[in-house]
C-alpha positions as CSV (number, residue, x, y, z in Angstrom):
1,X,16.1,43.2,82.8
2,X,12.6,44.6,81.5
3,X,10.3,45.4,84.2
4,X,7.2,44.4,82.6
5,X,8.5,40.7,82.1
6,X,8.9,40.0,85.8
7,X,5.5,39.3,87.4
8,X,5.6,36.3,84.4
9,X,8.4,35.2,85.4
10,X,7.7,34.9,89.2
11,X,4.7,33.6,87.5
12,X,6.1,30.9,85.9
13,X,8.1,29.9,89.2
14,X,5.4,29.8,91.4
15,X,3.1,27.4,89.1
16,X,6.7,25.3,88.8
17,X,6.7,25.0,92.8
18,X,2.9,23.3,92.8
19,X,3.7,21.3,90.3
20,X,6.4,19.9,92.1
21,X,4.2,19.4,95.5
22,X,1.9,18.1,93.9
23,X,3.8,15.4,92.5
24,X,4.9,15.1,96.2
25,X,1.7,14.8,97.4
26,X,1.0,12.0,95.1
27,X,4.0,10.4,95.9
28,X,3.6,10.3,99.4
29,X,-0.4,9.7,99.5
30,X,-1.3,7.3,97.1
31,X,-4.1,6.6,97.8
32,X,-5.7,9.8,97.5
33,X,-6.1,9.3,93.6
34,X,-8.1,6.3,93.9
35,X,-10.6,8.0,96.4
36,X,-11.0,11.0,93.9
37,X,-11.4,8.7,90.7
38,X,-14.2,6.5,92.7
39,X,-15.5,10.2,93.7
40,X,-15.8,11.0,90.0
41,X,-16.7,7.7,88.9
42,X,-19.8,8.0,91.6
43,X,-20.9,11.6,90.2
44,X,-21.1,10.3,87.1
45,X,-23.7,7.6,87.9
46,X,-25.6,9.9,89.9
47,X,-27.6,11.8,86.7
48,X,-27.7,8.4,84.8
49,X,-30.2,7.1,87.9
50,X,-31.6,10.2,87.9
51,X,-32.1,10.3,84.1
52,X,-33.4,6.5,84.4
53,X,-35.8,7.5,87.1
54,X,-37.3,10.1,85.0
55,X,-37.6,7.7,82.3
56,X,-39.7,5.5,83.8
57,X,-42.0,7.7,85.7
58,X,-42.6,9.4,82.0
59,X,-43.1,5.5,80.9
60,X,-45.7,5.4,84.0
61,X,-47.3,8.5,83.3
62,X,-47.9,7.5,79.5
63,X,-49.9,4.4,80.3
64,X,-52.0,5.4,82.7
65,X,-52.7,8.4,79.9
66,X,-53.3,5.4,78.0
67,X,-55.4,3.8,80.3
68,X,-57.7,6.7,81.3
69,X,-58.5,7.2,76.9
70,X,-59.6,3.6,76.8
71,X,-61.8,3.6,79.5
72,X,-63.3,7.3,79.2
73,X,-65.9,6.6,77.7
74,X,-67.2,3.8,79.7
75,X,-66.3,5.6,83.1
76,X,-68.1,8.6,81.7
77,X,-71.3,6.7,80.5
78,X,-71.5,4.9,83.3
79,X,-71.2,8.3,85.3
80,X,-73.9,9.7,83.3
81,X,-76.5,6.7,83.3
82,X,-76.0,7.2,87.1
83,X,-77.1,10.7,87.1
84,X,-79.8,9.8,85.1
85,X,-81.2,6.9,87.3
86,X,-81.0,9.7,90.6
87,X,-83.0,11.9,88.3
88,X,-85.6,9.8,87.6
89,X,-85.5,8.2,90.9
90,X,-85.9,11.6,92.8
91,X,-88.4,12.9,90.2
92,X,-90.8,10.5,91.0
93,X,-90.0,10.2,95.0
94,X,-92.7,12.0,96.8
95,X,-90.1,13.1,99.5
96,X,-88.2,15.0,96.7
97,X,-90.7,15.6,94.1
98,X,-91.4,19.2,95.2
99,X,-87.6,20.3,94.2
100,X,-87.7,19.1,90.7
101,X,-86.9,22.0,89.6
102,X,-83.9,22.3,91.1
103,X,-82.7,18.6,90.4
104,X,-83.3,18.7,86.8
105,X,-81.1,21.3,86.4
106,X,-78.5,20.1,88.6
107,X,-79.2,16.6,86.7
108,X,-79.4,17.7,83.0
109,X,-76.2,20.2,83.3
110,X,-73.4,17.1,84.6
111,X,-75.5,14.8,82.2
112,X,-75.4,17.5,79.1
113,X,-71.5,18.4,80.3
114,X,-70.3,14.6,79.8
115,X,-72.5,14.1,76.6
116,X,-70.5,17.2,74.9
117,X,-67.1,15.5,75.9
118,X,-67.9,13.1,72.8
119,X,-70.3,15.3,70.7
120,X,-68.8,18.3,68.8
121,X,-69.4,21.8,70.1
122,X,-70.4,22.5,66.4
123,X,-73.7,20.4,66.3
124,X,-75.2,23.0,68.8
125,X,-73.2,25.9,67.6
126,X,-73.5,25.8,63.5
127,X,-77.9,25.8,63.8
128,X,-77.5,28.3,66.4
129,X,-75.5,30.6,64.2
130,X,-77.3,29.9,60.7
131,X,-80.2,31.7,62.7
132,X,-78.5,34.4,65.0
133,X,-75.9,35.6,62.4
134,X,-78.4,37.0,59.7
135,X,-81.2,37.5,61.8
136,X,-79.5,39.3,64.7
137,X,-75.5,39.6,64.8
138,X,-75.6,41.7,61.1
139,X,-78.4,44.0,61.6
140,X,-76.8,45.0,64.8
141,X,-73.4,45.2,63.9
142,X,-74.8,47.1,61.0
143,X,-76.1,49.7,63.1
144,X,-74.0,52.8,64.4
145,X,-72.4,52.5,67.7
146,X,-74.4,55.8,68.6
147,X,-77.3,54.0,67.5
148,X,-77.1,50.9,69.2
149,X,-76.0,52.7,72.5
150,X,-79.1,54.5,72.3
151,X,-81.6,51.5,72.0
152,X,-79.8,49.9,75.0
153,X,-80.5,52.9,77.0
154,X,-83.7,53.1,76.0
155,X,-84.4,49.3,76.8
156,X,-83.0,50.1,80.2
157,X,-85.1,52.6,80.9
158,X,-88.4,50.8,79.6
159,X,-87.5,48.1,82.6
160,X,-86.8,50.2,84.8
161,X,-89.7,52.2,84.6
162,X,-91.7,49.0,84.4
163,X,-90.3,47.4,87.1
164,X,-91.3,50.7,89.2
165,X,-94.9,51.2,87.9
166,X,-95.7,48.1,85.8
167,X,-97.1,46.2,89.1
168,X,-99.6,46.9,91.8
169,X,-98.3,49.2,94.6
170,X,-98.0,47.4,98.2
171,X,-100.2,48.7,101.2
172,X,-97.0,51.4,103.0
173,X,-95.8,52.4,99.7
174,X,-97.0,54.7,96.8
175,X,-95.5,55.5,93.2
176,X,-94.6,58.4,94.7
177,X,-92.2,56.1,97.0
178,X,-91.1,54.2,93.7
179,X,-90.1,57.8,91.8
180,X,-87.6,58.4,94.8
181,X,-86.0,54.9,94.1
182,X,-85.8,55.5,90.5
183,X,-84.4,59.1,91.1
184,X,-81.9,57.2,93.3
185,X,-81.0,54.8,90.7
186,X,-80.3,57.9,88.5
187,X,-77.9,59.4,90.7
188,X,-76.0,57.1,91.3
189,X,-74.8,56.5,87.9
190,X,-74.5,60.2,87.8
191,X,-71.9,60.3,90.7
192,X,-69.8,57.0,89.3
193,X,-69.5,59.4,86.2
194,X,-68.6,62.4,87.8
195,X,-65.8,60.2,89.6
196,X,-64.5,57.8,87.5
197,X,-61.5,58.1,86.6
198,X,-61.2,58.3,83.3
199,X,-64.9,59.4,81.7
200,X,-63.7,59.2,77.6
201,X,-63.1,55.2,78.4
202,X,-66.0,54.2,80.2
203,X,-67.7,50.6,78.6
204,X,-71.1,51.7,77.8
205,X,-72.1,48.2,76.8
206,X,-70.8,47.1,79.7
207,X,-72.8,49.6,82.0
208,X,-76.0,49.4,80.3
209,X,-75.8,45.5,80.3
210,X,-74.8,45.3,83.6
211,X,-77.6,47.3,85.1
212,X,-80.3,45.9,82.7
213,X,-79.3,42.4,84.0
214,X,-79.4,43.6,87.9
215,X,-83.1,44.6,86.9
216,X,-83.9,41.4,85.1
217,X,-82.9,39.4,87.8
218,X,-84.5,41.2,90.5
219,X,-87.8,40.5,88.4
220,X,-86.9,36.9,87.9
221,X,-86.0,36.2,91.8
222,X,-88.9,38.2,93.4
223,X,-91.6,38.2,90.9
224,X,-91.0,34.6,90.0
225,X,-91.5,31.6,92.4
226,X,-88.7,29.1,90.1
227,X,-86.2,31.8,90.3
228,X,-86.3,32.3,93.8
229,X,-86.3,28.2,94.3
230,X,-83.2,28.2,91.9
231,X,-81.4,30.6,93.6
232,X,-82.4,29.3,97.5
233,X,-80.8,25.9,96.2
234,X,-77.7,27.2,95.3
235,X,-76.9,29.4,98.2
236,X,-77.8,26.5,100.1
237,X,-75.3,24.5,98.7
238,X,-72.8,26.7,98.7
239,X,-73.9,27.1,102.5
240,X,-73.9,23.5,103.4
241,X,-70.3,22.8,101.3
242,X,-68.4,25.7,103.6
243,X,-69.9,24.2,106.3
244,X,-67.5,21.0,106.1
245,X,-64.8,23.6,106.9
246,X,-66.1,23.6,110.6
247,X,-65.6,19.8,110.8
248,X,-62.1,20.2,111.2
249,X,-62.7,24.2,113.5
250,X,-65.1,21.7,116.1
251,X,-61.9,19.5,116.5
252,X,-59.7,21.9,118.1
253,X,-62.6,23.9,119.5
254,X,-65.8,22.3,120.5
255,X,-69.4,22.5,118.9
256,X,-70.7,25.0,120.8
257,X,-67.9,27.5,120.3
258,X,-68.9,27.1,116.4
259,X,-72.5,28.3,117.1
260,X,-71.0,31.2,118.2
261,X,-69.5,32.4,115.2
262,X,-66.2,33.6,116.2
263,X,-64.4,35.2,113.1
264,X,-61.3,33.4,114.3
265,X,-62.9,30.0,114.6
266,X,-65.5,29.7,111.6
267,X,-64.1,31.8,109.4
268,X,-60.5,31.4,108.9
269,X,-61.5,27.9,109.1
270,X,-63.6,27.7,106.3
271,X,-61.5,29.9,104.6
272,X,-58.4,27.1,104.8
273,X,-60.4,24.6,103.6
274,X,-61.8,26.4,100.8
275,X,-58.3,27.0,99.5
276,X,-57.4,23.8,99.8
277,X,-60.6,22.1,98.0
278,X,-59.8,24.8,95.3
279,X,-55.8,23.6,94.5
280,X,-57.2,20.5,94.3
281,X,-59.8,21.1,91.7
282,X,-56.9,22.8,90.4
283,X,-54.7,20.0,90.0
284,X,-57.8,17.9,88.8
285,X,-58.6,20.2,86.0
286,X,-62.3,21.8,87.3
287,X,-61.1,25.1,87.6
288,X,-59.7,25.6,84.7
289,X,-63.1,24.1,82.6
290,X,-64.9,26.7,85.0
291,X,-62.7,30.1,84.4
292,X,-62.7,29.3,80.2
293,X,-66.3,28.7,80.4
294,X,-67.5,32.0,82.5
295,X,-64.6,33.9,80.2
296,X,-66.6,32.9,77.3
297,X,-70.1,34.0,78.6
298,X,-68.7,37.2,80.4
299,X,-67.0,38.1,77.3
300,X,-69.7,38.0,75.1
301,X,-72.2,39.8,76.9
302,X,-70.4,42.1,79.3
303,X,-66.7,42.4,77.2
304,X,-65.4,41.5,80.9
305,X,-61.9,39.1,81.3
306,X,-62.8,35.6,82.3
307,X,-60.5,36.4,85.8
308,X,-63.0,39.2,86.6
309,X,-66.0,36.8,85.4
310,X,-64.8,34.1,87.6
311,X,-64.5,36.5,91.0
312,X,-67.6,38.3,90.3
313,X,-70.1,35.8,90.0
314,X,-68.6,33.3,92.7
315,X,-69.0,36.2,95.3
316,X,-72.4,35.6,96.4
317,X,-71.6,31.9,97.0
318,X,-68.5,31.6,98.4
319,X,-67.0,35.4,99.8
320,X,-64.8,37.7,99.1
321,X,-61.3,36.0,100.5
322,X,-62.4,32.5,98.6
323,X,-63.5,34.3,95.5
324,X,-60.1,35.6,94.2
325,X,-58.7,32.5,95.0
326,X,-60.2,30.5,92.4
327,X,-58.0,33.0,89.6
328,X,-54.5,32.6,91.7
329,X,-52.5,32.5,89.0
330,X,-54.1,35.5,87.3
331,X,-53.8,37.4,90.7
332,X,-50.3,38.9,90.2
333,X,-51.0,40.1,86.2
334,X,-54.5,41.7,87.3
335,X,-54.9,45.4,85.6
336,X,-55.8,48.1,88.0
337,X,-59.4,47.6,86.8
338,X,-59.4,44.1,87.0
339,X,-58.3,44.6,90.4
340,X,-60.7,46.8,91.5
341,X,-63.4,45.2,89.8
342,X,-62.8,41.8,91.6
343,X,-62.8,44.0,95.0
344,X,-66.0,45.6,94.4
345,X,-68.1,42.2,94.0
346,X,-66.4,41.2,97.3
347,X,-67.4,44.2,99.1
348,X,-71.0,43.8,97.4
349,X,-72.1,40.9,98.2
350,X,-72.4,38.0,101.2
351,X,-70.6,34.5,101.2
352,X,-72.8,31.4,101.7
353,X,-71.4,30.7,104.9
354,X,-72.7,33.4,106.5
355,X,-76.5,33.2,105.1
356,X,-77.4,30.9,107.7
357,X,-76.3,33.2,110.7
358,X,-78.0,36.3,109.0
359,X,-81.5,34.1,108.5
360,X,-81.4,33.3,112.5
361,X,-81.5,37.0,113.0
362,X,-84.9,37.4,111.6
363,X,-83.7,38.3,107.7
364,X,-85.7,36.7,105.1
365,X,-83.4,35.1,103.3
366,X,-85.2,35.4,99.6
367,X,-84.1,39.4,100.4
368,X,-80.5,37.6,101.0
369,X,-80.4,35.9,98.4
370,X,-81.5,38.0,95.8
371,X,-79.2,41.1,97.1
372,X,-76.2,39.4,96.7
373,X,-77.1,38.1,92.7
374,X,-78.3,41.4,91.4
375,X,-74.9,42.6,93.2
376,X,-72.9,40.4,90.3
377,X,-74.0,42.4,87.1
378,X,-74.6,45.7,89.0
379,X,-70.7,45.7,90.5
380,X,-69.3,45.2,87.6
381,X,-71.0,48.1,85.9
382,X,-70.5,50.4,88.8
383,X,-66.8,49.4,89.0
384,X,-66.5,50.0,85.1
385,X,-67.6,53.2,85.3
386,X,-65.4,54.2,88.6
387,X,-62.6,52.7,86.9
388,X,-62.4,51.7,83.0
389,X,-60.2,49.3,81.5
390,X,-57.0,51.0,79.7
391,X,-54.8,48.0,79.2
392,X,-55.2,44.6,78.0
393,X,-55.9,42.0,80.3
394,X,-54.3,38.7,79.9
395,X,-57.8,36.2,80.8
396,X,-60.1,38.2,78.1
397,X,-61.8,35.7,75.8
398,X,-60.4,32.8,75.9
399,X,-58.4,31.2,78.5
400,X,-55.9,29.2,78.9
401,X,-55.4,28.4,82.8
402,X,-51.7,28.2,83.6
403,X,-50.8,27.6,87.6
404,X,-47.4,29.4,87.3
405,X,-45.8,25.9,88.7
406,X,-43.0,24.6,87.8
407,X,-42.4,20.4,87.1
408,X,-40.7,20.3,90.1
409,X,-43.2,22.2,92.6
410,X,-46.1,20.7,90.7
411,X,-48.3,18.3,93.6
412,X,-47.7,14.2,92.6
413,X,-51.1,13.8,93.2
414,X,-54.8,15.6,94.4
415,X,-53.7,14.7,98.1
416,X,-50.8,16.4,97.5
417,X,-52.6,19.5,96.0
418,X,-55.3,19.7,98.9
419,X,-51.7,20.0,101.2
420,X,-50.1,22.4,99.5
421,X,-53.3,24.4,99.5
422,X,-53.9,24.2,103.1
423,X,-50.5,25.4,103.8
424,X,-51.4,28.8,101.3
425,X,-54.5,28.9,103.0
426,X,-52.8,29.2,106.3
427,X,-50.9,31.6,105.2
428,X,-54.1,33.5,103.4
429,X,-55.8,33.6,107.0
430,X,-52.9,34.7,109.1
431,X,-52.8,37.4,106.8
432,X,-55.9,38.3,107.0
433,X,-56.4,37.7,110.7
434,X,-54.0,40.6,111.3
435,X,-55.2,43.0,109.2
436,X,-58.6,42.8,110.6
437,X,-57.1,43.6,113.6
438,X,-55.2,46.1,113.2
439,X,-58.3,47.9,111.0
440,X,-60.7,47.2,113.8
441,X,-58.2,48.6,115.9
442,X,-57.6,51.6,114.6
443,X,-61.4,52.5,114.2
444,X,-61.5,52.1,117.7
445,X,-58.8,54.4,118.5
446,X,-60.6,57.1,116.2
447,X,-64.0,56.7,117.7
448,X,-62.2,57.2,121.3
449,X,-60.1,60.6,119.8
450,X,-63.7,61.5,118.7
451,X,-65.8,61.0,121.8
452,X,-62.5,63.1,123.7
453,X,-63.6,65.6,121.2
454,X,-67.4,65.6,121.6
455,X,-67.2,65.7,125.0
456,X,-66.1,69.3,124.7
457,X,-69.1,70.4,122.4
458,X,-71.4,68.2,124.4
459,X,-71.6,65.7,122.4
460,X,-70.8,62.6,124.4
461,X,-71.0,59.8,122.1
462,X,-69.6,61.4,119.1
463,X,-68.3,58.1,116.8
464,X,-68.0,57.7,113.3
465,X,-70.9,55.8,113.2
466,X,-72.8,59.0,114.3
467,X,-71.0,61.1,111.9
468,X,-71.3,58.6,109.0
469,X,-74.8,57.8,109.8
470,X,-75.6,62.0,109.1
471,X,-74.0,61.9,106.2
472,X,-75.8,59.1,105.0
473,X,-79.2,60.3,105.5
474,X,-79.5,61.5,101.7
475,X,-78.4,58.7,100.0
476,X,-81.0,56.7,102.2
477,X,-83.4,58.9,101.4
478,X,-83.0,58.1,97.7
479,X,-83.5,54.7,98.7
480,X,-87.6,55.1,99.0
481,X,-87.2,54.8,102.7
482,X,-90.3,55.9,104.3
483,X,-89.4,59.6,105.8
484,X,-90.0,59.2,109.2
485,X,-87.7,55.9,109.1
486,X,-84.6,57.4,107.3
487,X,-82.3,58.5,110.4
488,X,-82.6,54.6,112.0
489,X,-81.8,53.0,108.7
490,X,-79.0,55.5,107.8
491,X,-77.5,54.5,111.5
492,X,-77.7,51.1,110.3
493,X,-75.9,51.9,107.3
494,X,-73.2,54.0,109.3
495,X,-72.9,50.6,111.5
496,X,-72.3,48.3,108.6
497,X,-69.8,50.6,107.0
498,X,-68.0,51.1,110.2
499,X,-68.4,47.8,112.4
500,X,-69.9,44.6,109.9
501,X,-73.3,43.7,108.4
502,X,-73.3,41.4,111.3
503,X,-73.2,43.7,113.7
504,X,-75.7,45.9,111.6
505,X,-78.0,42.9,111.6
506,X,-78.0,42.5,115.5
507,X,-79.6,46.1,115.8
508,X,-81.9,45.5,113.0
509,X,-83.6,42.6,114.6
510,X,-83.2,44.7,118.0
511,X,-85.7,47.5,116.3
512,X,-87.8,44.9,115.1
513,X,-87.9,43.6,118.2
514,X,-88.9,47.1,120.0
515,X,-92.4,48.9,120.0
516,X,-91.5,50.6,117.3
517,X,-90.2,48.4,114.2
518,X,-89.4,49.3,111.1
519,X,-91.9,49.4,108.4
520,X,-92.2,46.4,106.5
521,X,-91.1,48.7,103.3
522,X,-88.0,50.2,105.5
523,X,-87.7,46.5,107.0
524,X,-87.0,45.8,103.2
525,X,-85.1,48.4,101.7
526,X,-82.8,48.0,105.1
527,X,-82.1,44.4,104.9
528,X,-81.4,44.4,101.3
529,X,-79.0,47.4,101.9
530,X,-77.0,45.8,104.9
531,X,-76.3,42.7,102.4
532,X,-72.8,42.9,101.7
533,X,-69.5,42.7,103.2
534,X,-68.7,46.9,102.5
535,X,-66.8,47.6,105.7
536,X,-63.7,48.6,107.4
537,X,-62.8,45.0,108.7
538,X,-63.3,43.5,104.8
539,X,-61.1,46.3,103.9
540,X,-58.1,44.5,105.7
541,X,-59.4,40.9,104.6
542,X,-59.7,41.9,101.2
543,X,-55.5,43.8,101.2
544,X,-54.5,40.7,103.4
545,X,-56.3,38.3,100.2
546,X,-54.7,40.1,97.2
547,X,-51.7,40.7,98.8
548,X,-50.8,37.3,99.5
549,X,-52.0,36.4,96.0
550,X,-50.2,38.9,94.6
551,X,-47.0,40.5,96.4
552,X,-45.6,42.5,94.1
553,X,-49.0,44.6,92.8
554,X,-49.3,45.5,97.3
555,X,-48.9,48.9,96.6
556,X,-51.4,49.1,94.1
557,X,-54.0,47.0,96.1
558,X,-53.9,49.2,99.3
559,X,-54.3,52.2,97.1
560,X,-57.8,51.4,95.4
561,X,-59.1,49.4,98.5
562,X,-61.0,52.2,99.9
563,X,-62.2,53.0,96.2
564,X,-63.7,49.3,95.3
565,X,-64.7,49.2,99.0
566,X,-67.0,52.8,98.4
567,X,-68.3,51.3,95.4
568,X,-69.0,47.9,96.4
569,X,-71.4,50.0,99.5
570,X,-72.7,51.9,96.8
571,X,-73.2,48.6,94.6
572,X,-75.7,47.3,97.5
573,X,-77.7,50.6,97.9
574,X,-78.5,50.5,94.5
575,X,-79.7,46.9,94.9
576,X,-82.1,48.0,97.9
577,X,-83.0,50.8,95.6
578,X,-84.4,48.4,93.3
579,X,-86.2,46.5,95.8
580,X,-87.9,49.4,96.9
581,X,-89.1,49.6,93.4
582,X,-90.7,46.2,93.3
583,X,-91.9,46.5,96.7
């Protein structure tokens, strides 16, 4: 017999043997085939009703789609005539008549936003054009690069200088005071060169831009009583709209627990709620009309992506944890200079939520106000020049918002959205709740091997707050501070960076508060310096944020932190700097 034809042959015999127990089996239980053809019979219904279902919620979805384009335009008008009637009605009410300002705007903007639903983009954009192409647009364009680099530079220096000089000099202050800020203003961009960290691909545009629109608005908000009014309105919205978060902090805690501010209570509160609200406006459609419309304006005058538009201007309002969740989806395909970018205006600037508990400490809050909007243009050129862009991001120009959900995890309905999001948001402040506390922490275990330290040298509060503050005593004195006033308001500075701006704040009003305040030009420069969430504790929130929006780019998060987090400081000095000019 041939070996190699026996394993099919015992092959054959074993398949012969089931066969023959199965027919057995079938002879013996009967009943066994009925129960399996049922079974199959049954799984073969089962996608038909599925298939049915799906049919007619498509059929349900279709005319409510149906629905909504009939009666769009009469919802919408009816919207709009109802905006109009509260404008004309609180135009002409004493009780409001001294915000028109504000309410005009407000009105005008949802009034002009629903009119362009119906009217073509191309009635305001084809006269606009006929006049800008062959007026402005060629002649430019015709221009060198070199050429046009070198008028923007020289624009920026003609505000600059006019800022510093062009107005009358207050009663502590000389020009002399107002050189040193303008020296300071210098070196700074001279160190973000020296650093960045790739010189041959630094935007210009994007620099020069950036820091002639810090300057402009720093005229517009101080020098200008509308600007100021504007701005007030809208961080007091912002302000009051966080607020609501508390609501549901008071019902677990009590009222008077929220006046005390606990970072626990208030602001992983608010910070639930936020992301909640935002998912919704998600599934609604807002956010998406918002990100395409600030890609468009970033894009044309600052060559930005609309992701890094979107987190950099909603800093001020609503913080640096909230901020990059309005571009979720974009978290996770951020460039490392998208990244950092979106870090630095978080470091640089305040939330809303916190402008009322910095006001109660004796701040005037046009100085908080105004620090935190010339921080938009001004971090964005700083981080620029630390970091250039090399790749191509996915938001610039044009975007097209995609939520990176699937049909079947997509919310049935806003509800269901504002769920979803509160659940991500718990997750977003249990994140962050332990990084804080772990940062905090180990600052605290440094400042106690340092004081073990000191004690040998005789130094026996030797904290790197003390160290830091040292160090710092240059770069304040760039600032314009006053000489005799530098040390204090570099301490204050070493506080912020180490501890918050809260805690920074506390000590302010403490000095102001002793025999021997500040200045009212230090008092300035110091308040507008201490405006921005730059510390060690934001360094965790903002590494617990992005790393729960994006898990797999971690690694590259926790290695630029410290960098955005040193320019977003740097971003808020530069800011005082530039009050020191106008003041």
């Amino acid at each position: 017999m041939d070996p190699s034809t026996t394993p099919i042959r015992q092959q054959t015999m074993e398949e012969d043997q089931q066969r023959e127990a199965g027919l057995r089996g079938r002879q013996t239980t009967p009943s066994s085939d009925s129960f399996k053809e049922k079974e199959h019979q049954h799984d073969g219904e089962q996608p038909a009703v599925l298939l049915k279902d799906e049919e007619e919620t498509e059929a349900a979805r279709r005319l409510r789609a149906e629905r909504y384009a009939k009666f769009r335009p009469f919802i919408l008008g009816g919207v709009a005539l109802l905006i109009l009637g509260w404008w004309i009605s609180a135009t002409i009410l004493k009780a409001t008549r001294h915000r028109w300002i504000v309410q005009t705007l407000f009105a005008w903007f949802f009034i002009l936003v629903i009119a362009f639903r119906f009217i073509p983009n191309s009635v305001v954009t084809r006269p606009v054009s006929a006049v800008w192409t062959p007026l402005v647009s060629k002649p430019w364009y015709s221009m060198s690069y070199r050429a046009r680099l070198a008028i923007g530079w020289l624009c920026l220096v003609a505000i600059v200088f006019g800022s510093a000089f062009g107005f009358p000099i207050q009663s502590d202050s000389g020009y002399g005071d107002r050189a040193i800020s303008v020296a300071g203003l210098i070196l700074f961009q001279l160190g973000f060169y020296a650093f960045s960290t790739k010189r041959s691909e630094i935007p210009w545009p994007t620099v020069i831009v950036g820091l002639f629109c810090q300057q402009a608005i720093a005229l517009f908000v101080l020098k200008s009583g509308a600007g100021y009014s504007i701005f007030r309105w809208i961080a007091a919205l912002a302000s009051d709209f966080l607020d609501q978060g508390l609501v549901g902090s008071a019902f677990f805690f009590d009222q008077e627990t929220i006046g005390k501010h606990w970072f626990f209570v208030n602001t992983l509160g608010t910070i639930i709620f936020f992301i909640a609200f935002v998912q919704m406006m998600y599934y609604l459609g807002v956010m998406q009309w918002i990100i395409q419309n600030f890609a468009w304006f970033f894009f044309k005058i600052m060559n930005v992506s609309g992701a890094e538009a979107v987190v950099a201007a909603a800093s001020p309002w609503i913080g640096q944890g909230e901020s990059a969740c309005l571009v979720r989806p974009y978290v996770d395909l951020m460039t490392v200079s998208e990244l950092h970018l979106s870090m630095t205006s978080g470091f640089s600037t305040i939330a809303g939520s916190v402008l009322g508990a910095y006001i109660s400490l004796g701040v005037p809050p046009q100085n908080l106000i105004t620090s935190s909007v010339m921080s938009i243009p001004a971090s964005i050129a700083i981080s620029k020049m630390r970091m250039p862009e090399t790749e191509e991001p996915v938001t610039r120009g044009q975007v097209i918002v995609d939520r990176g959900e699937t049909e079947k995890d997509a919310p049935a309905n806003a509800l269901h959205a504002f769920s979803k999001g509160a659940v991500f948001g718990l997750i977003v402040a249990g994140q962050i709740l332990t990084n804080v506390l772990t940062v905090l922490s180990l600052v605290a275990m440094i400042n106690g091997l340092l004081t073990w330290i000191g004690r040998g040298f005789g130094i026996h509060h030797l904290t790197l707050q003390l160290v830091i503050g040292y160090l710092a005593y240059p770069v304040t004195f760039f600032l314009g501070v006053p000489r005799a006033e530098i040390l204090r308001v570099s301490q204050l500075l070493a506080t912020k960076l180490v501890a918050n701006e809260f805690a920074a704040y506390l000590d302010l009003r403490a000095i102001q508060d002793s025999d021997n305040p500040l200045t009212p030009r230090a008092f300035t420069i110091a308040s507008y310096a201490l405006c921005g969430f730059a510390n060690l504790g934001s360094l965790g929130i903002q590494i617990g944020v992005l790393g729960a929006l994006a898990p797999s780019r971690g690694k590259v998060i926790a290695r630029i932190a410290f960098s955005a987090m040193v320019c977003g400081f740097l971003s808020t000095l530069q800011t005082a700097g530039i009050a020191g000019m106008l003041s």
